[in-house]
N, C-alpha and C positions, 0 to 999 in steps of 0.2 A: 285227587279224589280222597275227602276224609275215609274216616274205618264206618261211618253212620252206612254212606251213598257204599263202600263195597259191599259190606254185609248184604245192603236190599237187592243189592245186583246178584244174590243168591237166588231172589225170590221173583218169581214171575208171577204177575197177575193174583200176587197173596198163595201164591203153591209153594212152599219147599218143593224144591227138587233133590230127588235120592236123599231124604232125609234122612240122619239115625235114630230114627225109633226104637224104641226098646219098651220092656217094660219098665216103671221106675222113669222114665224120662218125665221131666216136666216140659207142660206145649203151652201155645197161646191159642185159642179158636179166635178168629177174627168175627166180630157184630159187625161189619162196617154197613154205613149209612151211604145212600147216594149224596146227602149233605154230611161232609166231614166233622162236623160239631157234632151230629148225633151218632159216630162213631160210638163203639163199645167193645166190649173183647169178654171170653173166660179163660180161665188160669185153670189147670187140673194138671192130674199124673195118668198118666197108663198105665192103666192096672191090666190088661191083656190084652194080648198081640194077636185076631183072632186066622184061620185058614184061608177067608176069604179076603182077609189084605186091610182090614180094617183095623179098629180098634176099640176097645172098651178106655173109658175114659172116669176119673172121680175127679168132680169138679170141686177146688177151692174157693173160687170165688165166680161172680158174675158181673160185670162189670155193662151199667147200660148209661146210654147217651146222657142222661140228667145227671149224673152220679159225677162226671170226671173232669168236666173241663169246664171255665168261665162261661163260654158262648153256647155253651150244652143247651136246651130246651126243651126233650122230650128223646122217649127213647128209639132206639131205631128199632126200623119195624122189618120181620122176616118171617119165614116161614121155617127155617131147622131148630132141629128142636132141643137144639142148647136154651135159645131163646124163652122155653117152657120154665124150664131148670130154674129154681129158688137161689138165691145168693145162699150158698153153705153155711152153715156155723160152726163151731167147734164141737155142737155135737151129732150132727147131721151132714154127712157128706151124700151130693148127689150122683149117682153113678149112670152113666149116657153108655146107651152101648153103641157098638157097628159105626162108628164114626166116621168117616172115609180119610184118607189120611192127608188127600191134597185140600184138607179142608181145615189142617190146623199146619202151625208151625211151631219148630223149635222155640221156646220159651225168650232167649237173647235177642232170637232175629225178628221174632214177633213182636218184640216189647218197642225194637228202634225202629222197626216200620210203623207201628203205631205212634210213637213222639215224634214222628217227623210230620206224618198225616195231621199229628195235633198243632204241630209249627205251622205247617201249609195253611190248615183251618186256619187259625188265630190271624196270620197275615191277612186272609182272604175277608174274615169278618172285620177285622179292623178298617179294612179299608172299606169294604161296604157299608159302616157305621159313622164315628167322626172324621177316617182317612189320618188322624193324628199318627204322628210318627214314619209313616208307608210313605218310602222314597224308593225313586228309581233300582237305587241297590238294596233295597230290601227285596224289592219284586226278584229281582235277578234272580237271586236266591230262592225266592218261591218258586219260579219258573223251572230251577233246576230239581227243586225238589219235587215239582208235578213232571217231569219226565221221568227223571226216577224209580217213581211212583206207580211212573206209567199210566197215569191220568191225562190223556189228552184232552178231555174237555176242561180241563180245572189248565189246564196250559192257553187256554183258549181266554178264560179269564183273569189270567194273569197278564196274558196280552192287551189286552181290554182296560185292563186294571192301570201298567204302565203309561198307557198310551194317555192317559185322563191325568195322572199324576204330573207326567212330565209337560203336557201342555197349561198347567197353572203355575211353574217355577215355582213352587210353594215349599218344593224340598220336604216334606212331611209336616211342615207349619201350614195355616190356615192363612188362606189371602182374599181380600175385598175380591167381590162379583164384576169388578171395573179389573179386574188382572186377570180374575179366573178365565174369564172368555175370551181374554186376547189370542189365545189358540184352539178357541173352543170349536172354532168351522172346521178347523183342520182336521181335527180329532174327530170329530163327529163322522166326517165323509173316512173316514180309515177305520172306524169299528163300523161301520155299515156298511164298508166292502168284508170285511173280517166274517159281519152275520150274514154276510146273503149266501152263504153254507151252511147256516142254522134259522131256517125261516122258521121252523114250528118255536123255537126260543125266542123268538121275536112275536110271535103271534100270540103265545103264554104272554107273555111279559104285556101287550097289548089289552088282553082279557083284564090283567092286576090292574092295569093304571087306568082302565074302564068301568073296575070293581065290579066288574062281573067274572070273576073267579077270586078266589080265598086271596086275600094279603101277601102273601108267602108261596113261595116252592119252595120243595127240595133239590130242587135242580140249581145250582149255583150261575149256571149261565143265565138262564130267565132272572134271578136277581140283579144278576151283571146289568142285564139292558135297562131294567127298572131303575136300577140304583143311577146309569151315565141319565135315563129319562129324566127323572127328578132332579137330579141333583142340577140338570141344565134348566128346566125348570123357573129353579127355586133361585137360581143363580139371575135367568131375565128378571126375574119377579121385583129381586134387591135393587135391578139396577134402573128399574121399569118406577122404582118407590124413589128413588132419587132423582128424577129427570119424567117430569110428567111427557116431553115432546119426545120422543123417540128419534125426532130428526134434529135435536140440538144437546144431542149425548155426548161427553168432552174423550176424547181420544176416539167416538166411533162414527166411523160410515154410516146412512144407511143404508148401504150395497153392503157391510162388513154385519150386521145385524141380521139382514135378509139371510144371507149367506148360514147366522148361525141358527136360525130357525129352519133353514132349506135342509140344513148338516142332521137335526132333529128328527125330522120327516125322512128321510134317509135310512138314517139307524130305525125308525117304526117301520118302513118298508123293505128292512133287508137290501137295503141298495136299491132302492125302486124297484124290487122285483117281484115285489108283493104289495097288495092295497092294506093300506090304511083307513078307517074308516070309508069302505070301499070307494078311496080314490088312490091318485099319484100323486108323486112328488111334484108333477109341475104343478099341479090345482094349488096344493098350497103355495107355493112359491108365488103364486099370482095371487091370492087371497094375502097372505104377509107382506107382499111388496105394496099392494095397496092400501091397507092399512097403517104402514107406514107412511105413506104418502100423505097421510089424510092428517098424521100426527096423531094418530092413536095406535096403542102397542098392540100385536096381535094377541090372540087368546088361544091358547091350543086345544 
């Protein structure tokens, strides 16, 4: 275990524990986001240590989600009220009082819990964007660093994340949609037993690609389901533009076809344990199977 993963093994849930406070100490207040891109933080000193176990704080800086990071977009939203607080200048310091003290962390251990959350980010968005680079041992490492973290649901899509990587042999390079799916059945029936523990994330994600709800969560697992939906998608679509007959596609079935559109319907139903446009998994598997029979490609 590097010195990054001991330090945060300090921190429970963003709490120092028996922290040495003092006055004069420098802390980190944690902004964080349910989306780790719009992460943010403040920098201040202790200026008093008060009776009631709290603290008086002078903030030096403010640091909010657009300010920090490439994949930044907007700043994260809360309700305490460092979040009020002006970024300081050098001639105006803002002073926060009664601060609760499991609410900031020592300055060192705040700053590597934060660059790790920003590593985990950056993994997580990259691979929800081109996928360039994001290999199997990249994940690994994301994985570790979301237990860590103590983030199970970002563990959840890292799993997710893995599992789509390593069924395209692609190693972090980009591969034609005639390779991509050679594991794509597989893959599919294994995050759709993975979500049928997160049906409301399947049902969000359902809403986006219905576009009856916003573009976007913050919730990284609803992007997760979006992001395997599309990308399968977009993947028939390539292969669907190169082979007008859906039953004279070169290396595929089409029982191996069916199969990866049944694998799709799957992951939208949570493992069939939920409707899809209020049906099941078997409706479309008999709608796709006949459509294919007909030699024309399904339509989702």
């Amino acid at each position: 275990m590097n010195i990054v993963f001991a330090l945060l093994l300090l921190v429970v849930g963003g709490v120092a524990q028996a922290a040495p406070f003092a006055v004069g100490s420098r802390v980190f207040i944690p902004l964080y986001s349910e989306n780790l891109m719009n992460d943010g933080y403040a920098d201040g000193l202790i200026t008093a240590m008060n009776p009631d176990g709290t603290v008086d704080i002078t903030l030096s800086d403010v640091v909010n989600g657009d300010d920090k990071t490439l994949y930044g977009t907007c700043s994260p939203s809360g309700g305490t009220q460092i979040m009020t607080a002006p970024s300081a200048t050098s001639d105006e310091k803002k002073l926060v009082r009664e601060v609760l003290v499991d609410k900031i962390l020592p300055w060192n251990i705040g700053q590597m819990q934060y660059i790790e959350r920003e590593n985990l980010s950056t993994t997580i968005q990259k691979w929800l964007g081109s996928g360039m680079a994001i290999t199997p041992d990249s994940l690994k490492i994301a994985d570790r660093r979301a237990r860590e973290l103590n983030l199970p649901r970002l563990t959840v899509v890292v799993a997710i994340a893995k599992l789509q990587v390593e069924s395209t042999g692609g190693n972090g390079f980009p591969v034609p949609a005639s390779r991509a799916l050679m594991g794509s059945a597989d893959m599919l029936n294994k995050v759709a037993k993975i979500l049928q523990t997160h049906p409301n994330a399947v049902k969000d994600a359902a809403a986006i690609l219905a576009r009856t709800a916003p573009a976007h969560s913050q919730d990284l697992l609803v992007e997760t389901v979006v992001h395997i939906a599309e990308l399968t998608q977009k993947q028939l679509a390539q292969l669907a533009g190169d082979n007008p007959d859906p039953r004279k596609v070169a290396d595929y079935t089409p029982e191996q076809l069916i199969a990866i559109y049944t694998g799709w319907y799957r992951v939208m139903t949570a493992n069939d344990t939920e409707l899809y446009d209020n049906a099941k998994v078997a409706f479309y598997t008999d709608k796709v199977t006949q459509s294919i029979a007909k030699g024309v490609w399904p339509t989702f």
